[in-house]
C-alpha positions as CSV (number, residue, x, y, z in Angstrom):
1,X,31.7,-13.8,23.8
2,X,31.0,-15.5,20.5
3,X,28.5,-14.6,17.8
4,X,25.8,-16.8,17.7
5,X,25.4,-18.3,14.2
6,X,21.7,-17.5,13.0
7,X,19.7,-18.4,10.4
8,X,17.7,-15.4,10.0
9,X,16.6,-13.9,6.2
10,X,17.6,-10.6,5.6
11,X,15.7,-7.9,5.7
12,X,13.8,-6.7,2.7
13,X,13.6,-3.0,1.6
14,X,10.1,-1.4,1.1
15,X,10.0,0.6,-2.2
16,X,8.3,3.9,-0.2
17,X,6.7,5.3,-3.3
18,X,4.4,1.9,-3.4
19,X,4.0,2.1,0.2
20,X,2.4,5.6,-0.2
21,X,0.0,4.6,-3.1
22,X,-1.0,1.4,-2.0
23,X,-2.8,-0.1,1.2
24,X,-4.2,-3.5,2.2
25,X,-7.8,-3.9,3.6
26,X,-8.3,-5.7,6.3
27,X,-9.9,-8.7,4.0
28,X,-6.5,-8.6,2.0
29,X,-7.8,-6.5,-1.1
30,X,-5.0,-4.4,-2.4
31,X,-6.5,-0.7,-3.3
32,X,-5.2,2.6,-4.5
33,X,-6.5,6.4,-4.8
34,X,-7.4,8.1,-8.3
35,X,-4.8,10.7,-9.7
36,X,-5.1,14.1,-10.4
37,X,-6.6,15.1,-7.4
38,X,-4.2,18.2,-7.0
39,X,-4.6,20.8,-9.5
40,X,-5.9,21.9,-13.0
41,X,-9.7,21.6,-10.8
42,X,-11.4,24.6,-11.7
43,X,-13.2,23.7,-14.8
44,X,-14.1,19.8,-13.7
45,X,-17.7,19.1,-12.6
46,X,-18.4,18.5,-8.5
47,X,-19.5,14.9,-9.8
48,X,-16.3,13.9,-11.3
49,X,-13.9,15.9,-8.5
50,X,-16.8,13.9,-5.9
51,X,-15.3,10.5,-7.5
52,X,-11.9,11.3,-7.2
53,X,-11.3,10.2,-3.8
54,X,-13.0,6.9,-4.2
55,X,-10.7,4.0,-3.3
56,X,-10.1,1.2,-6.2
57,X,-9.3,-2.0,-5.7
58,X,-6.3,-2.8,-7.9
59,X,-7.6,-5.4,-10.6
60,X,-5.3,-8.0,-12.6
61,X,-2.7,-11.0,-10.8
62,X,0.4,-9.3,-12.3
63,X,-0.4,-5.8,-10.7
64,X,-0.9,-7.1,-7.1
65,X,2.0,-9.4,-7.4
66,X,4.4,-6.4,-8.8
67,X,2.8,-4.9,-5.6
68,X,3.6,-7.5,-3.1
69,X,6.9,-7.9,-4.8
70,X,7.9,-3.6,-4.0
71,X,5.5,-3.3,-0.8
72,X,6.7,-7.3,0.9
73,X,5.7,-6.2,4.5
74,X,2.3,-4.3,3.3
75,X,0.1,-7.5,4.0
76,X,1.7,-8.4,7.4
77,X,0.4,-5.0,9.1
78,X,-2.7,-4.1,6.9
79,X,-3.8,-0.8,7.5
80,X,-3.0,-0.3,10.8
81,X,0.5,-0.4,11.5
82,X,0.6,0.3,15.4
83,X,-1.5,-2.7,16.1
84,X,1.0,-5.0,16.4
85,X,2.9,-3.4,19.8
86,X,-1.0,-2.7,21.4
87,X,-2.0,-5.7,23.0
């Protein structure tokens, strides 16, 4: 048997750390968690340590397309990746 000759792109490799700190909503906004949620706590207010896990949406053309550019699959799949084999 002979290899069929195809003209398929290769595959692109996610940077994982982006993956991990960014997500896509489902009306394409790109959005990230606040840092320094994990220790040095005790002497910040409930109000401020309450706003820490508030999702921001990641501001500025050159940020989101740095983004796309590490993360290329992230807008393909959105949030849910398993929802592309349930039909």
């Amino acid at each position: 048997m002979t290899k069929k000759a195809s003209g398929k792109k290769y595959k692109l490799k996610t940077h994982k750390a982006t993956s991990k700190r960014f997500r896509m909503t489902g009306s394409g906004k790109i959005v990230r968690t606040k840092g320094g949620k994990s220790h040095f706590r005790r002497r910040t207010s409930k109000r401020t340590k309450a706003l820490l896990g508030d999702m921001i949406v990641v501001q500025g053309s050159g940020f989101k397309k740095r983004i796309m550019r590490l993360a290329p699959y992230m807008n393909k799949y959105k949030a849910n990746p398993n929802s592309r084999t349930a039909k």
